[in-house]
FIKOLZA-1660 file (N, C-alpha, C; in steps of 0.1 Angstrom, whole numbers, plus 5000, padded with zeros to 4 digits):
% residues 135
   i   px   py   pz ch aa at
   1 5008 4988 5000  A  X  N
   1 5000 5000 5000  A  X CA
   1 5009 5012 5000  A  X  C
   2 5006 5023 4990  A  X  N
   2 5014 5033 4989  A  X CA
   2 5011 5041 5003  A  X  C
   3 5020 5053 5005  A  X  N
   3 5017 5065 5013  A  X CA
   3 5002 5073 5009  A  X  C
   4 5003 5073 4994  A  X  N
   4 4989 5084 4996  A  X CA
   4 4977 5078 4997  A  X  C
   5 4978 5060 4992  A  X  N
   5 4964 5057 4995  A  X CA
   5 4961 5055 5009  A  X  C
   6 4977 5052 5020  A  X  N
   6 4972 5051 5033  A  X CA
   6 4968 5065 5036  A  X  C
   7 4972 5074 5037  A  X  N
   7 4972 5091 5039  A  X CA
   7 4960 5092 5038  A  X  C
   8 4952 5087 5026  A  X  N
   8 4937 5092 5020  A  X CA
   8 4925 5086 5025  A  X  C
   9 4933 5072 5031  A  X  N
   9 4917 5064 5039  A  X CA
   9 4918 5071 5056  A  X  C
  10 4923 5077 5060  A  X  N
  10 4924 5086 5072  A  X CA
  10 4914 5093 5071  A  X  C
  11 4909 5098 5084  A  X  N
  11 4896 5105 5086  A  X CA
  11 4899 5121 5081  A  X  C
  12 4893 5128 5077  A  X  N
  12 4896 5144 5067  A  X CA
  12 4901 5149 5077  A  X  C
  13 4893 5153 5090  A  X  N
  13 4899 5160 5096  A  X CA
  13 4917 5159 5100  A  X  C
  14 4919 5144 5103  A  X  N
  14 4931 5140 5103  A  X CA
  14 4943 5146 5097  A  X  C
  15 4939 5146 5082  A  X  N
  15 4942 5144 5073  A  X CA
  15 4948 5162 5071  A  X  C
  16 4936 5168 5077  A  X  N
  16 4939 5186 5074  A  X CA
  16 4951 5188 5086  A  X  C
  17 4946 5183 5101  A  X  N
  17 4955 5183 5113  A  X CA
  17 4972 5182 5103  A  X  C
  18 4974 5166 5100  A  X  N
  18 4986 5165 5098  A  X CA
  18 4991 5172 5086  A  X  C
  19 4981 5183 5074  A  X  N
  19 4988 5189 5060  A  X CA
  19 4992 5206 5073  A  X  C
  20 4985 5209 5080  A  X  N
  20 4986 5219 5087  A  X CA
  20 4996 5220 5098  A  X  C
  21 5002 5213 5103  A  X  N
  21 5009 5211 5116  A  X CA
  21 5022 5213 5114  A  X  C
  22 5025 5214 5101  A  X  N
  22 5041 5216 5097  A  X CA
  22 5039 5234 5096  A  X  C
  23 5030 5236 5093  A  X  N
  23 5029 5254 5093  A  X CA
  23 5029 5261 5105  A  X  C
  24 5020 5255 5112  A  X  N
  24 5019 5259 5126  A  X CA
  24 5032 5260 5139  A  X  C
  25 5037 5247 5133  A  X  N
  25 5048 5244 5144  A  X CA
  25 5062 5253 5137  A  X  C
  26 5062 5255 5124  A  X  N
  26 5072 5263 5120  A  X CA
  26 5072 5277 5118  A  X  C
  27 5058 5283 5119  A  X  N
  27 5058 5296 5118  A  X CA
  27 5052 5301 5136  A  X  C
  28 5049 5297 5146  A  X  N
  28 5051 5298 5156  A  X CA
  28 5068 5291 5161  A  X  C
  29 5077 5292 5158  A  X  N
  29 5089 5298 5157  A  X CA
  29 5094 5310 5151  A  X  C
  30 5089 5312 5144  A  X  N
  30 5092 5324 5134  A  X CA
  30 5084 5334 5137  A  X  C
  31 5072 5334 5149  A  X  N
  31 5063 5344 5156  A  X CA
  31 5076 5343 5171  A  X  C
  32 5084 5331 5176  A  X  N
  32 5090 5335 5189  A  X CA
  32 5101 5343 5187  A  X  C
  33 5106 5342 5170  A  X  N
  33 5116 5351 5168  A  X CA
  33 5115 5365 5164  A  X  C
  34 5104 5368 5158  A  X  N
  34 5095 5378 5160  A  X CA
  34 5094 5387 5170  A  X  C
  35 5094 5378 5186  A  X  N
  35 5091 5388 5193  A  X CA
  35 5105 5386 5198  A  X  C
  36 5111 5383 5199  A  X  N
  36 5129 5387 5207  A  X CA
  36 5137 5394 5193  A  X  C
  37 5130 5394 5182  A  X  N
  37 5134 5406 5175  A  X CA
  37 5135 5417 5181  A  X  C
  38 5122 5428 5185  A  X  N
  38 5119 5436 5190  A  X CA
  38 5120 5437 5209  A  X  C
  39 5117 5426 5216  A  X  N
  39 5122 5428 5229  A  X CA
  39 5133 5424 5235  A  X  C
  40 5142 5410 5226  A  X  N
  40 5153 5408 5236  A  X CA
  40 5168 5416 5219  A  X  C
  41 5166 5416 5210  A  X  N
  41 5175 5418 5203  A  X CA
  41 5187 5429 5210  A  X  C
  42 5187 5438 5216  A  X  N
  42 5193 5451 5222  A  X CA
  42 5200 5440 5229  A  X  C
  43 5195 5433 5235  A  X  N
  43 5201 5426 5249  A  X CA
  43 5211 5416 5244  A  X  C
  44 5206 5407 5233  A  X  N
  44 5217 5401 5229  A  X CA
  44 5230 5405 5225  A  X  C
  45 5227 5420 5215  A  X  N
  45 5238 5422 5211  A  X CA
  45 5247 5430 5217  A  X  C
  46 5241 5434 5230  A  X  N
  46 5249 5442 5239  A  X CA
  46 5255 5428 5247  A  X  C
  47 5256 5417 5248  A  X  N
  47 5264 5409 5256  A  X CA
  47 5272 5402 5245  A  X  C
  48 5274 5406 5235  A  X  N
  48 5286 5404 5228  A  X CA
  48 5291 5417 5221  A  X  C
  49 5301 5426 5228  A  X  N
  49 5310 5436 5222  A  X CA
  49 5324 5436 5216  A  X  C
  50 5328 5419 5218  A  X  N
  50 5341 5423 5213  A  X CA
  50 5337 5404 5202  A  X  C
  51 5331 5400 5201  A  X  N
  51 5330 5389 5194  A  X CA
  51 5322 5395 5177  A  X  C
  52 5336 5391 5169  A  X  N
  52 5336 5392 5152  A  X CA
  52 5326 5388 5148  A  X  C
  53 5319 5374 5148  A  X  N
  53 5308 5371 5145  A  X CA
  53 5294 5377 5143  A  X  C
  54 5289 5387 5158  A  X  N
  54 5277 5395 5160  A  X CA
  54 5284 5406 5154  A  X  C
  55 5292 5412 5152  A  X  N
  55 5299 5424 5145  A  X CA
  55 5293 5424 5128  A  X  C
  56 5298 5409 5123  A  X  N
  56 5296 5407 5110  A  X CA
  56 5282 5405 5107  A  X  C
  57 5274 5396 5119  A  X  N
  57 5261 5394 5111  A  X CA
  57 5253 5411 5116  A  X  C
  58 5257 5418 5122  A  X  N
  58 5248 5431 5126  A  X CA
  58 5252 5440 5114  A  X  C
  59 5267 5443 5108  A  X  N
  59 5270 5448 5097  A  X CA
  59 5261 5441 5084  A  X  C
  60 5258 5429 5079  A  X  N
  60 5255 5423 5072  A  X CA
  60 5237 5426 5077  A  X  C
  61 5231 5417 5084  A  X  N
  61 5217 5423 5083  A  X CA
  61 5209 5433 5090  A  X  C
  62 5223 5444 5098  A  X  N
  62 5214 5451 5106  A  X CA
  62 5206 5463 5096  A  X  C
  63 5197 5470 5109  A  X  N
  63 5190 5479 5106  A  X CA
  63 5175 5476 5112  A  X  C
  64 5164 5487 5112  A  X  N
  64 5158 5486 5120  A  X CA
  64 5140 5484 5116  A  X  C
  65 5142 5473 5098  A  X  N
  65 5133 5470 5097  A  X CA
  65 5127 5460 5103  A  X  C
  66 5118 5454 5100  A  X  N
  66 5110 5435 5104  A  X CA
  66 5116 5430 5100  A  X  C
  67 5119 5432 5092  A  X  N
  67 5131 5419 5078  A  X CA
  67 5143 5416 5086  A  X  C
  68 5150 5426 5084  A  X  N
  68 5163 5429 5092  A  X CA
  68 5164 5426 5108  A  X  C
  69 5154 5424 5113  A  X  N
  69 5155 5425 5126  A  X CA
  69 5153 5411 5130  A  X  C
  70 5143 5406 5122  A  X  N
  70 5140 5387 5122  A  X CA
  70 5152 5383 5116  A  X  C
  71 5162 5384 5109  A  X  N
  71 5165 5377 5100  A  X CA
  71 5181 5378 5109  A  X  C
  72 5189 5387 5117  A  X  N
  72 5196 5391 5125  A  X CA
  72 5194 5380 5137  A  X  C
  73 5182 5383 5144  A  X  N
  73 5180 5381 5154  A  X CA
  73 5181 5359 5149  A  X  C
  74 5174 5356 5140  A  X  N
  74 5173 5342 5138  A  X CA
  74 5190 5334 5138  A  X  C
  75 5193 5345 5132  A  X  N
  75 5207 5343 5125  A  X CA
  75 5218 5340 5138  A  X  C
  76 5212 5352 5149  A  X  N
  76 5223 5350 5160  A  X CA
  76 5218 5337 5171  A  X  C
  77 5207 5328 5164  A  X  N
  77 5205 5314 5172  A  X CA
  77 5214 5306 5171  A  X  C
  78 5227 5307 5161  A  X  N
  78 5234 5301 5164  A  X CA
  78 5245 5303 5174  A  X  C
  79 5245 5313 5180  A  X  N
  79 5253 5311 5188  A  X CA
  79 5248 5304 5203  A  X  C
  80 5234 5308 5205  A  X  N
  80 5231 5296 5214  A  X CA
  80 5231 5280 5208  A  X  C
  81 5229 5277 5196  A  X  N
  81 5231 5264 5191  A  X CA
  81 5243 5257 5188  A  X  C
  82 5247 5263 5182  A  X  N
  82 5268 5255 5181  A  X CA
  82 5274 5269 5188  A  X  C
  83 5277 5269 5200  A  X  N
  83 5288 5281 5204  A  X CA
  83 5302 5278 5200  A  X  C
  84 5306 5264 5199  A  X  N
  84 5318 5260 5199  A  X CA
  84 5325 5261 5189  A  X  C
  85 5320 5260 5178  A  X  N
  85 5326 5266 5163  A  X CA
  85 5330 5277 5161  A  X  C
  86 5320 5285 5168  A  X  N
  86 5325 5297 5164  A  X CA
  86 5335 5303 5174  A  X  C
  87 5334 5301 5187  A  X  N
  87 5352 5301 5196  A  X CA
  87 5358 5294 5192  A  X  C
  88 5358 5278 5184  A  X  N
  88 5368 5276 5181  A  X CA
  88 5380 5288 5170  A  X  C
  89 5369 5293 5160  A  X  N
  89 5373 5299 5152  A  X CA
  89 5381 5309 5152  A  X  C
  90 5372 5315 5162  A  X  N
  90 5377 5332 5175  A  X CA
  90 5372 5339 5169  A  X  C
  91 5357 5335 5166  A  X  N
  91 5351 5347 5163  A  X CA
  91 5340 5350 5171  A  X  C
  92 5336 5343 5187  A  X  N
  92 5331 5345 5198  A  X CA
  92 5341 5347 5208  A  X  C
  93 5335 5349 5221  A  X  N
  93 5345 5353 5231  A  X CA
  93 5335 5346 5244  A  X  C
  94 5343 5329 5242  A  X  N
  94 5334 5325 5253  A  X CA
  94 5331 5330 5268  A  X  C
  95 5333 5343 5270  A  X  N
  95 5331 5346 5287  A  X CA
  95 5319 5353 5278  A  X  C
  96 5318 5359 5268  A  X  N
  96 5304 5368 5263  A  X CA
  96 5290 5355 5263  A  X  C
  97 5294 5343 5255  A  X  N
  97 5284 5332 5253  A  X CA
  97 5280 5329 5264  A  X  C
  98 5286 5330 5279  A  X  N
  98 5284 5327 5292  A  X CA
  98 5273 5338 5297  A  X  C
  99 5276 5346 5293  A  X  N
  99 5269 5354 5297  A  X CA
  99 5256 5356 5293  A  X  C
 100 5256 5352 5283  A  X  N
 100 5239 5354 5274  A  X CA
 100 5230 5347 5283  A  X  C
 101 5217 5356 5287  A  X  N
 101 5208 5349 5298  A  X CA
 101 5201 5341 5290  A  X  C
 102 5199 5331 5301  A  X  N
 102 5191 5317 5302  A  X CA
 102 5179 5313 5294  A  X  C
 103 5167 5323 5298  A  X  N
 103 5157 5322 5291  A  X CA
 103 5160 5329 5274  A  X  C
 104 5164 5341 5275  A  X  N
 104 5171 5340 5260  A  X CA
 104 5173 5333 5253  A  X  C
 105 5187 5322 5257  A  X  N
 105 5193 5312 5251  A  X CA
 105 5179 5301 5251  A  X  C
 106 5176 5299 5258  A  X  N
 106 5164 5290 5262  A  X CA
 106 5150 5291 5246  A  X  C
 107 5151 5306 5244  A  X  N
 107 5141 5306 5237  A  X CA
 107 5143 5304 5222  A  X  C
 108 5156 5310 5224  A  X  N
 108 5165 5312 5209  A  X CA
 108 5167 5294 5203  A  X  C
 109 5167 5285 5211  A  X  N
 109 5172 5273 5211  A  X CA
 109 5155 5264 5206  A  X  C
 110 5146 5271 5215  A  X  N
 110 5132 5264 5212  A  X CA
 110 5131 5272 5198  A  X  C
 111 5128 5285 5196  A  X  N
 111 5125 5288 5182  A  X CA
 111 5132 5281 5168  A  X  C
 112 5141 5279 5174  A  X  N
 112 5151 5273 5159  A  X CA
 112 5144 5261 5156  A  X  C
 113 5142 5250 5170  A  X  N
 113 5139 5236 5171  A  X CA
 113 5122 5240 5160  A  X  C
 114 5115 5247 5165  A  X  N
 114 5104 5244 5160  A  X CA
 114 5104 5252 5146  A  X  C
 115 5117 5259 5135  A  X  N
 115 5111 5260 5126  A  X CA
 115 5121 5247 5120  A  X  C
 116 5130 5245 5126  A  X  N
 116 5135 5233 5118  A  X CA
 116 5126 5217 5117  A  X  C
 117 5115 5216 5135  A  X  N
 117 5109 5205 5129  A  X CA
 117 5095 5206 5121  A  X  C
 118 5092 5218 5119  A  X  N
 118 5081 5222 5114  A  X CA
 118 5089 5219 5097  A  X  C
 119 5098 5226 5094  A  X  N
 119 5105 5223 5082  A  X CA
 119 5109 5207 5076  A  X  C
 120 5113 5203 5087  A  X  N
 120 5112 5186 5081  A  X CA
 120 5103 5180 5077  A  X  C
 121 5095 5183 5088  A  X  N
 121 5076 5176 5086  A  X CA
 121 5073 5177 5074  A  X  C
 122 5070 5190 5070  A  X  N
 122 5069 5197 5059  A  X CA
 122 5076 5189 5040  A  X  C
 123 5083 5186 5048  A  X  N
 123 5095 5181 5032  A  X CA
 123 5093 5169 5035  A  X  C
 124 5091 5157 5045  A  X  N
 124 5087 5144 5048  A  X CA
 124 5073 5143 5044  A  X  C
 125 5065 5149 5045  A  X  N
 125 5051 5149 5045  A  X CA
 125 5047 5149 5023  A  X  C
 126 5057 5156 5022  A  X  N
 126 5056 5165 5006  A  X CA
 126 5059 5152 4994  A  X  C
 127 5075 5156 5004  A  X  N
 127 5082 5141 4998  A  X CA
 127 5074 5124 4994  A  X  C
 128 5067 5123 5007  A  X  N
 128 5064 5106 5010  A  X CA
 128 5047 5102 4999  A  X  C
 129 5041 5115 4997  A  X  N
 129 5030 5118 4987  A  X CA
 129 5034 5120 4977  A  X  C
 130 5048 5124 4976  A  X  N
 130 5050 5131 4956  A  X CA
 130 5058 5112 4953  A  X  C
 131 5065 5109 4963  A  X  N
 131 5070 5096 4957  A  X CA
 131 5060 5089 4957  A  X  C
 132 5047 5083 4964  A  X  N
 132 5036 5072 4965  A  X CA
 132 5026 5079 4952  A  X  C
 133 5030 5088 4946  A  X  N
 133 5018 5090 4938  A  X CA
 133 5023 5084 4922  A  X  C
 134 5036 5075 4921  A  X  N
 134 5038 5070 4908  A  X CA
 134 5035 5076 4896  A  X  C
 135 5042 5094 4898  A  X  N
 135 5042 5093 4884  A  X CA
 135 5058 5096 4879  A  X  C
% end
Protein backbone atom coordinates (compact mmCIF):
# COMPACT_ATOMS: atom_id res chain seq x y z
CA UNK A 1 0.00 0.00 0.00
CA UNK A 2 1.45 3.29 -1.05
CA UNK A 3 1.75 6.49 1.29
CA UNK A 4 -1.12 8.44 -0.36
CA UNK A 5 -3.60 5.72 -0.54
CA UNK A 6 -2.82 5.06 3.28
CA UNK A 7 -2.81 9.09 3.90
CA UNK A 8 -6.35 9.21 2.00
CA UNK A 9 -8.34 6.41 3.90
CA UNK A 10 -7.61 8.58 7.18
CA UNK A 11 -10.44 10.50 8.57
CA UNK A 12 -10.44 14.39 6.70
CA UNK A 13 -10.13 15.99 9.60
CA UNK A 14 -6.88 14.01 10.29
CA UNK A 15 -5.76 14.45 7.33
CA UNK A 16 -6.07 18.56 7.41
CA UNK A 17 -4.54 18.33 11.25
CA UNK A 18 -1.37 16.47 9.78
CA UNK A 19 -1.16 18.95 6.02
CA UNK A 20 -1.41 21.91 8.66
CA UNK A 21 0.92 21.15 11.59
CA UNK A 22 4.10 21.63 9.71
CA UNK A 23 2.94 25.39 9.25
CA UNK A 24 1.93 25.94 12.60
CA UNK A 25 4.85 24.44 14.42
CA UNK A 26 7.24 26.34 12.05
CA UNK A 27 5.83 29.63 11.81
CA UNK A 28 5.12 29.78 15.64
CA UNK A 29 8.90 29.79 15.74
CA UNK A 30 9.24 32.37 13.42
CA UNK A 31 6.35 34.38 15.58
CA UNK A 32 9.01 33.48 18.93
CA UNK A 33 11.61 35.11 16.75
CA UNK A 34 9.52 37.79 16.00
CA UNK A 35 9.12 38.82 19.33
CA UNK A 36 12.94 38.65 20.70
CA UNK A 37 13.45 40.62 17.52
CA UNK A 38 11.92 43.55 19.02
CA UNK A 39 12.24 42.80 22.90
CA UNK A 40 15.30 40.81 23.57
CA UNK A 41 17.47 41.81 20.25
CA UNK A 42 19.35 45.06 22.17
CA UNK A 43 20.10 42.63 24.94
CA UNK A 44 21.68 40.07 22.90
CA UNK A 45 23.75 42.18 21.07
CA UNK A 46 24.88 44.23 23.90
CA UNK A 47 26.39 40.85 25.56
CA UNK A 48 28.55 40.39 22.77
CA UNK A 49 31.01 43.65 22.20
CA UNK A 50 34.06 42.26 21.26
CA UNK A 51 32.99 38.93 19.43
CA UNK A 52 33.59 39.22 15.19
CA UNK A 53 30.75 37.07 14.53
CA UNK A 54 27.75 39.53 16.02
CA UNK A 55 29.93 42.35 14.54
CA UNK A 56 29.60 40.66 11.05
CA UNK A 57 26.11 39.42 11.11
CA UNK A 58 24.80 43.06 12.57
CA UNK A 59 27.02 44.76 9.65
CA UNK A 60 25.50 42.30 7.24
CA UNK A 61 21.71 42.29 8.25
CA UNK A 62 21.44 45.13 10.62
CA UNK A 63 19.02 47.85 10.62
CA UNK A 64 15.79 48.56 12.05
CA UNK A 65 13.33 47.01 9.67
CA UNK A 66 11.00 43.48 10.42
CA UNK A 67 13.08 41.88 7.76
CA UNK A 68 16.27 42.94 9.22
CA UNK A 69 15.50 42.48 12.63
CA UNK A 70 14.03 38.73 12.22
CA UNK A 71 16.54 37.66 10.02
CA UNK A 72 19.60 39.11 12.51
CA UNK A 73 17.99 38.06 15.35
CA UNK A 74 17.32 34.17 13.84
CA UNK A 75 20.71 34.25 12.50
CA UNK A 76 22.26 35.01 16.04
CA UNK A 77 20.53 31.40 17.16
CA UNK A 78 23.35 30.12 16.41
CA UNK A 79 25.27 31.06 18.84
CA UNK A 80 23.08 29.56 21.38
CA UNK A 81 23.14 26.42 19.11
CA UNK A 82 26.81 25.47 18.13
CA UNK A 83 28.81 28.15 20.39
CA UNK A 84 31.80 25.96 19.93
CA UNK A 85 32.56 26.65 16.27
CA UNK A 86 32.55 29.65 16.42
CA UNK A 87 35.18 30.07 19.59
CA UNK A 88 36.83 27.61 18.09
CA UNK A 89 37.27 29.91 15.20
CA UNK A 90 37.72 33.16 17.50
CA UNK A 91 35.12 34.69 16.30
CA UNK A 92 33.06 34.49 19.83
CA UNK A 93 34.48 35.31 23.14
CA UNK A 94 33.41 32.53 25.32
CA UNK A 95 33.07 34.59 28.71
CA UNK A 96 30.41 36.81 26.28
CA UNK A 97 28.36 33.20 25.30
CA UNK A 98 28.35 32.65 29.18
CA UNK A 99 26.95 35.41 29.70
CA UNK A 100 23.93 35.36 27.44
CA UNK A 101 20.78 34.91 29.84
CA UNK A 102 19.12 31.74 30.19
CA UNK A 103 15.70 32.17 29.11
CA UNK A 104 17.10 34.02 25.95
CA UNK A 105 19.30 31.22 25.08
CA UNK A 106 16.35 29.01 26.17
CA UNK A 107 14.07 30.58 23.71
CA UNK A 108 16.50 31.23 20.88
CA UNK A 109 17.16 27.26 21.08
CA UNK A 110 13.20 26.44 21.25
CA UNK A 111 12.53 28.83 18.17
CA UNK A 112 15.14 27.25 15.91
CA UNK A 113 13.87 23.55 17.06
CA UNK A 114 10.39 24.42 15.96
CA UNK A 115 11.12 26.04 12.62
CA UNK A 116 13.55 23.27 11.81
CA UNK A 117 10.94 20.53 12.92
CA UNK A 118 8.08 22.19 11.43
CA UNK A 119 10.48 22.28 8.16
CA UNK A 120 11.20 18.62 8.10
CA UNK A 121 7.59 17.62 8.58
CA UNK A 122 6.90 19.73 5.95
CA UNK A 123 9.48 18.14 3.24
CA UNK A 124 8.71 14.44 4.80
CA UNK A 125 5.12 14.90 4.50
CA UNK A 126 5.60 16.54 0.57
CA UNK A 127 8.18 14.08 -0.20
CA UNK A 128 6.37 10.55 1.00
CA UNK A 129 2.96 11.77 -1.29
CA UNK A 130 4.97 13.06 -4.35
CA UNK A 131 6.96 9.59 -4.34
CA UNK A 132 3.57 7.19 -3.51
CA UNK A 133 1.82 9.01 -6.17
CA UNK A 134 3.75 6.99 -9.19
CA UNK A 135 4.17 9.35 -11.55
Amino acid sequence: MSFKVWFESWPLELQIACLLAPFVIGLSGVFMFLVMAYRNLETILSMFPNSTYVKRQKLLWGGNGLRSRLILTSSLAAIALWPNGHIGRGELDEDEVRKLPPPIKRRMVVAWWLCAVGMAWLFLLVGLIELSSGK
